[in-house]
C-alpha positions in Angstrom: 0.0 0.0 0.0 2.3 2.4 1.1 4.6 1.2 -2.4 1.7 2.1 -4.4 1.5 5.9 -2.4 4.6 6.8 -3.3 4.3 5.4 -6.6 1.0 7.7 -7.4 3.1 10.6 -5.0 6.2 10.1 -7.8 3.5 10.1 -10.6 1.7 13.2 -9.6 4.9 15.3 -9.4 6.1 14.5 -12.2 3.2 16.0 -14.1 2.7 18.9 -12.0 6.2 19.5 -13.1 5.5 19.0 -16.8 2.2 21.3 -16.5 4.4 23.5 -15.2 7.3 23.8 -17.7 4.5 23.7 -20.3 2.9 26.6 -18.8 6.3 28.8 -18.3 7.1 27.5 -21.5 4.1 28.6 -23.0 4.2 31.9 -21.4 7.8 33.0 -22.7 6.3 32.4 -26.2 3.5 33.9 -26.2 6.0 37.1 -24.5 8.7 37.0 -27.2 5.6 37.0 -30.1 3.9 39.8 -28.6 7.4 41.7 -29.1 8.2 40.7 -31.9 4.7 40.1 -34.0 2.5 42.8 -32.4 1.6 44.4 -35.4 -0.2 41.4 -37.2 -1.6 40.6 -34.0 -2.6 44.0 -33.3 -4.5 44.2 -36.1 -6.9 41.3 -35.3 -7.1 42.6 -31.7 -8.5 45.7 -33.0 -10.8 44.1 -35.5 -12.1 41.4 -32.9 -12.4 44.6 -30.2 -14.8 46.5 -32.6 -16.9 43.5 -33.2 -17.4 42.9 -29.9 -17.9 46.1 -28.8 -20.6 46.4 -31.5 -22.3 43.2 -30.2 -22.7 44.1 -27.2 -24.0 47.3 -27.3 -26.5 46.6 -29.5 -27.3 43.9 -27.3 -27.7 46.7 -24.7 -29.8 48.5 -26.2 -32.0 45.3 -27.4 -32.9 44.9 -23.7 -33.3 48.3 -23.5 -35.3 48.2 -25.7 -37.4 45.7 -23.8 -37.3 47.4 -20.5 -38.6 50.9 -21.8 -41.6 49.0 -23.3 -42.6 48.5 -19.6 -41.2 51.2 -18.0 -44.3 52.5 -16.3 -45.5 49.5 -14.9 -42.0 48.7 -13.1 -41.8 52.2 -11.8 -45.8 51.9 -10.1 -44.5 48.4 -9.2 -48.3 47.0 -8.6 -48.8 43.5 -7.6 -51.4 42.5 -10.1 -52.8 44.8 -12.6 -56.7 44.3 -13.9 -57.5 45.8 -17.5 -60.2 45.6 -19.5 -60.0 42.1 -21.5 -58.1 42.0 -24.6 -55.6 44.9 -23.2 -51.8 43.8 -24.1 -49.7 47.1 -23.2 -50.0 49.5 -20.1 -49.5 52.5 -23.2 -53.0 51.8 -24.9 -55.9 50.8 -22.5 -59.2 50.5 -22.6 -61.5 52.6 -20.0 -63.3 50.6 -17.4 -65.3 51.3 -14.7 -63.6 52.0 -11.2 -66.6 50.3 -9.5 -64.9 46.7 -10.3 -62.4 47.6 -7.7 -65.4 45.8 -5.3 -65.5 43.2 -7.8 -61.6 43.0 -7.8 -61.7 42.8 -3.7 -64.0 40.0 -3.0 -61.5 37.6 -5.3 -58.6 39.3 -3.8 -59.3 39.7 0.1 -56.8 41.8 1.8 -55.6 43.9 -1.6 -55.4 47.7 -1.7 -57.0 48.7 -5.2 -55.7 51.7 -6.7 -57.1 53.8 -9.9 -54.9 54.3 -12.5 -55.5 56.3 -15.6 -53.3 57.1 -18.9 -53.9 58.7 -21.6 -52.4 61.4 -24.6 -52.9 64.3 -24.3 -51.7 67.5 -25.9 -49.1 69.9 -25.0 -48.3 73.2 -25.3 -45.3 74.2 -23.6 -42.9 77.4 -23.2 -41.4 78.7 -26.3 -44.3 78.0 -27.9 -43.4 74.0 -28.0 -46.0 71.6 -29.0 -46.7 68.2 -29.0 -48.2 65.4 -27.2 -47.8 63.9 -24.1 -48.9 60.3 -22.0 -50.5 61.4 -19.1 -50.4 58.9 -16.0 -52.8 59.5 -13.1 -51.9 57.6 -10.1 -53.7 57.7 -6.5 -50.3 58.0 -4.3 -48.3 59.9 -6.2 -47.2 62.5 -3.0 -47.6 65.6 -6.1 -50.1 68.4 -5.1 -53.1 69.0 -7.5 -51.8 70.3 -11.3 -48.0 69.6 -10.6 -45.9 66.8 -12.4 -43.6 64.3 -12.3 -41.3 64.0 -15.3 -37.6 61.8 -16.7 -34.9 63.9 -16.7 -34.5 62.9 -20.4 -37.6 65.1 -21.3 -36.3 68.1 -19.7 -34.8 69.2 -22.8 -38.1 67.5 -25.3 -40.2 69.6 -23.0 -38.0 73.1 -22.8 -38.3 73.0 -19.2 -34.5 72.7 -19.1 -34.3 76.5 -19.0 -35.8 77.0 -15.7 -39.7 76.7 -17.1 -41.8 74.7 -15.2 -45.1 75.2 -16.4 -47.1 73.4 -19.1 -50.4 73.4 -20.8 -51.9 69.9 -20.7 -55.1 69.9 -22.9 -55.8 73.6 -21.4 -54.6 72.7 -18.2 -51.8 74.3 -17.0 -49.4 71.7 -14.8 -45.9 72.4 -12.8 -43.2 70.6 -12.5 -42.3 69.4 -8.8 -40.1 66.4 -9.3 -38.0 64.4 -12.3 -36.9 60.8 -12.3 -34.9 58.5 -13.9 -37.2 55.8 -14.2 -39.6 56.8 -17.1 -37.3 57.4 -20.2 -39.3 56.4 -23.0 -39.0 56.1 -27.2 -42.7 56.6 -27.6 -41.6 60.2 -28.9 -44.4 61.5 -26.0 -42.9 61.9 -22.4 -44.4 60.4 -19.4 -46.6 63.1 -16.9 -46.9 61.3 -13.7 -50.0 63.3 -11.8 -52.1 62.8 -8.9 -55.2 60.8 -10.6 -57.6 63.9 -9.7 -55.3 65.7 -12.1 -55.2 63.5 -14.8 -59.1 63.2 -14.1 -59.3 67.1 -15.6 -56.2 67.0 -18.2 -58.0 63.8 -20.0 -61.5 64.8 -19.9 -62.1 61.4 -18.1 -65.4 61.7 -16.2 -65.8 60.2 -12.2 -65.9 56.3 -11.8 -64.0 55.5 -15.2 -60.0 53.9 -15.0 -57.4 53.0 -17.3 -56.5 49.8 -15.0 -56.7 49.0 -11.3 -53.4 48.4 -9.9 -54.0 45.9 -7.0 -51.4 46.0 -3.8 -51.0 43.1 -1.0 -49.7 45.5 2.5 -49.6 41.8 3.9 -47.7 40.0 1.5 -48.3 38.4 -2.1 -50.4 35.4 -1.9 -48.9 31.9 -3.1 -51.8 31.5 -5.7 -52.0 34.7 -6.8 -52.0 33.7 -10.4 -55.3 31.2 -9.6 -57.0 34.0 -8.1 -56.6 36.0 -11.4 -57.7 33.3 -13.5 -60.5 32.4 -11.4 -61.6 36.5 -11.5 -61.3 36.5 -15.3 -63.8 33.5 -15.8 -66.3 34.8 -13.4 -66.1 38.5 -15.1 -65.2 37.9 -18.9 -65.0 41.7 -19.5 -61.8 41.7 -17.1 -58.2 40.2 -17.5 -55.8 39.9 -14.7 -52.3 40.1 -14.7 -49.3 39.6 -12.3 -46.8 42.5 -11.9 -44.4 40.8 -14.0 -47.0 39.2 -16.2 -47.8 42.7 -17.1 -44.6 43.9 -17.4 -43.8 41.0 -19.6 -47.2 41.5 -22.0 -46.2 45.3 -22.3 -42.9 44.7 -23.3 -44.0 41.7 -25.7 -46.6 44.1 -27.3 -43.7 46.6 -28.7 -41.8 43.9 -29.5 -44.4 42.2 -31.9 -45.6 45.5 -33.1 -43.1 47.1 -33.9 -40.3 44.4 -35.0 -37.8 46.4 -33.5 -36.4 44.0 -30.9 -36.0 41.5 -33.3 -34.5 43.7 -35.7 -31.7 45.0 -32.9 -31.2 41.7 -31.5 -30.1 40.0 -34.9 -27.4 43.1 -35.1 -26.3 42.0 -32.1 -26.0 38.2 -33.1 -24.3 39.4 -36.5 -21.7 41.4 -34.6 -21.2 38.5 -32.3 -21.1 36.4 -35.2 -18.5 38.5 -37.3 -15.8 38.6 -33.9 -16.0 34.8 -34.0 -15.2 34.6 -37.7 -12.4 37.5 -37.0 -11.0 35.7 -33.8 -10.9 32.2 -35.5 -9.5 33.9 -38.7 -6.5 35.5 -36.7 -5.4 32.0 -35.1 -5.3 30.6 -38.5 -3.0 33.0 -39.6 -1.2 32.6 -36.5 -0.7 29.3 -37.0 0.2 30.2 -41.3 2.9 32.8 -40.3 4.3 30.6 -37.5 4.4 27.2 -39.3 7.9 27.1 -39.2 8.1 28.0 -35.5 5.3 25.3 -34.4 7.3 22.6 -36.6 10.5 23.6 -34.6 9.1 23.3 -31.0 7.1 19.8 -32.5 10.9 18.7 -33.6 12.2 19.4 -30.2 9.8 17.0 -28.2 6.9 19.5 -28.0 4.1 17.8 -27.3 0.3 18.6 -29.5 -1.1 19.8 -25.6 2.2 22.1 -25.6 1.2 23.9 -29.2 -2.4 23.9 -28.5 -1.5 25.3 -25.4 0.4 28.0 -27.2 -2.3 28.5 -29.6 -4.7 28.7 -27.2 -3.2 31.4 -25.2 -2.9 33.6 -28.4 -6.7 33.2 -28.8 -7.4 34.0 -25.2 -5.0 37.1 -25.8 -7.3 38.3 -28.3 -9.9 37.5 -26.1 -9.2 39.5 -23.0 -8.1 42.3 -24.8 -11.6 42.5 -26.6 -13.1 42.3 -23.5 -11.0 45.3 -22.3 -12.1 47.5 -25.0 -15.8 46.5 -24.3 -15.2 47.5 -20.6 -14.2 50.9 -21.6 -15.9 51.4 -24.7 -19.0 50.2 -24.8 -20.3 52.4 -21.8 -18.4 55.4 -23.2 -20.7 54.6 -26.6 -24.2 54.7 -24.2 -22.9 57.7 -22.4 -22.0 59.8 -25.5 -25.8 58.7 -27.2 -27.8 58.9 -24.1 -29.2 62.6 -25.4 -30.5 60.7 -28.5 -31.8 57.7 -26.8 -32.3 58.2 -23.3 -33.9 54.9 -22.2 -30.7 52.7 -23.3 -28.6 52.0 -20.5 -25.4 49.7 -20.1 -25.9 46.9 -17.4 -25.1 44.0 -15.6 -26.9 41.3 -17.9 -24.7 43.2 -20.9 -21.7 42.9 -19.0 -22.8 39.0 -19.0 -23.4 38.6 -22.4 -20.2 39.8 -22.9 -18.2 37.4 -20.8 -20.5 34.6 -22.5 -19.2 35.7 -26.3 -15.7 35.7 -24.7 -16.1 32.8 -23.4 -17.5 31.1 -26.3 -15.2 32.8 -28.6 -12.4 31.0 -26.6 -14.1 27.9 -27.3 -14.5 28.5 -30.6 -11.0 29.4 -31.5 -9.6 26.4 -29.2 -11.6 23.8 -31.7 -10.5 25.8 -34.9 -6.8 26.1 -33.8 -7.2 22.0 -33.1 -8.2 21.5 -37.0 -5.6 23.6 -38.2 -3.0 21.8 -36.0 -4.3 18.6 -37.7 -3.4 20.0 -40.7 0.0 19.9 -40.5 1.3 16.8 -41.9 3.2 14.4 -39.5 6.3 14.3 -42.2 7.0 18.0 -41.9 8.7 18.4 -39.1 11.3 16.0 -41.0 11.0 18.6 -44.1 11.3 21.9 -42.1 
């Protein structure tokens, strides 16, 4: 037993010291071709850089996209929305009647039902402006009567970023008292958060009729919350309800399938993704073309095939890493430099992932290539060479 220990014990240094002159050897390589071939490599690090850095910000603004298309509903942050049946999207409702709020309670015990109303409305702001507006009437807003909240990124839409605050809301004149960050929209028609009394008058909506009725649990969200809302949409057909997320989810959907502009950003993203993969596997093939020679030589002096995939390897994962880099830096440089032209696109943590998962998968990618190409080298060469 104790033969057999030292045996494995004898085995397991020796490799540990082969993976480690393969690694150092590997390393002073890779240094001497980054001195000496930085130029062609350079090159295909700036190539793979851009298409990355394409990818993934139109990635980021893909789910952007998908965020702004529900950017009201996340910022009222309901628990379970009820709309008039056949409503998809929190922008275009269909009036209903407030008094289902009782209705809406008896399936719901223990809920908080709150109006909600939206509408468009036009505008006429300072400097003569004009233009129309989505006007969102909520019951706890904590704005006085005829004052508004509005995003920051409408400021400069609305004129008010010279110190205005005053608009005229289908005759109504409204005030500013309070922006957010929250409601960026690319409807084209800013977001007027008012106290519901407000809207009431700016819409022409008369008493007892609602957009939606956002429903609240003080006590927590019951566990079959989503059985409750079926069961209230079979017993009143003229209703639908919806979870917070579920409406969310339906808004977002609804610009998505209307407008095919998701798709349409999205499949930039994929191409760009697409293109750094064909760049990155393109480079290590000429890698491996310019450095034929070199790759015969250390195969003639006992270099083993993990030893030059190895090698090739850690070229790819140069190119790599350094793409990554410039994503890092560039990509949220690109969202800060057109947030004036589109506001509700934002650089963020699921972008960051994506682009660690093209890395990743570009590495992957390029190890298989540089494999085939390493295949390709006939045994008889090193005999040649």
């Amino acid at each position: 037993m104790n033969v057999a220990a030292a045996i494995a014990q004898r085995a397991t240094r020796r490799s540990t010291r082969r993976a480690a002159w393969r690694g150092s050897a590997v390393a002073l390589i890779v240094a001497a071709i980054l001195r000496h071939d930085g130029r062609s490599l350079g090159f295909g690090l700036i190539a793979c850089a851009i298409a990355a850095t394409v990818a993934t910000f139109q990635f980021a603004v893909f789910t952007s996209f998908l965020a702004a298309g529900a950017a009201v509903p996340r910022f009222i942050a309901a628990d379970a929305w009820i709309t008039a049946a056949g409503v998809e999207c929190f922008d275009f409702p269909a009036p209903m009647a407030e008094a289902w709020a009782g209705a809406v309670q008896a399936h719901l015990p223990g809920a908080r039902v709150e109006p909600v109303l939206v509408g468009f409305a036009g505008l006429a702001g300072p400097a003569a402006s004009a233009g129309n507006v989505v006007v969102v009437g909520l019951a706890r807003t904590g704005l006085a009567e005829r004052q508004f909240m509005v995003d920051a990124s409408d400021e400069r839409r609305l004129r008010l970023d010279g110190g205005e605050s005053g608009l005229q809301v289908n005759g109504l004149l409204l005030h500013r008292a309070a922006t957010t960050r929250a409601l960026a929209t690319f409807l084209g028609a800013p977001y007027l958060v008012v106290s519901d009394s407000t809207a009431r008058r700016a819409l022409g909506w008369p008493e007892g009729q609602v957009a939606f009725l956002a429903v609240r649990f003080p006590g927590g969200v019951p566990a079959d919350l989503d059985a409750r809302l079926a069961a209230l949409a079979r017993h009143y057909p003229e209703l639908a309800g919806f979870t917070g997320a579920g409406f969310e989810a339906s808004s977002s959907q609804y610009w998505q399938a209307k407008t095919g502009a998701g798709a349409a950003i999205l499949l930039a993203a994929l191409l760009a993704a697409l293109l750094m993969l064909l760049l990155l596997v393109n480079a290590v093939a000429r890698f491996v073309q310019r450095r034929q020679a070199d790759i015969l030589s250390l195969i003639g002096h006992g270099a083993g095939d993990g030893t030059v995939l190895a090698l090739l390897v850690a070229m790819a994962a140069v190119l790599v890493l350094g793409s990554l880099i410039a994503v890092a830096l560039a990509a949220p440089l690109i969202t800060a430099v057109v947030h004036p032209f589109l506001p509700w696109v934002a650089f963020k943590l699921v972008d960051a992932l994506f682009a660690l998962g093209l890395g990743g998968l570009a590495l992957a990618v390029a190890t298989l290539s540089a494999r085939a190409d390493l295949k390709r080298i006939p045994a008889d060469a090193i005999f040649r060479s």
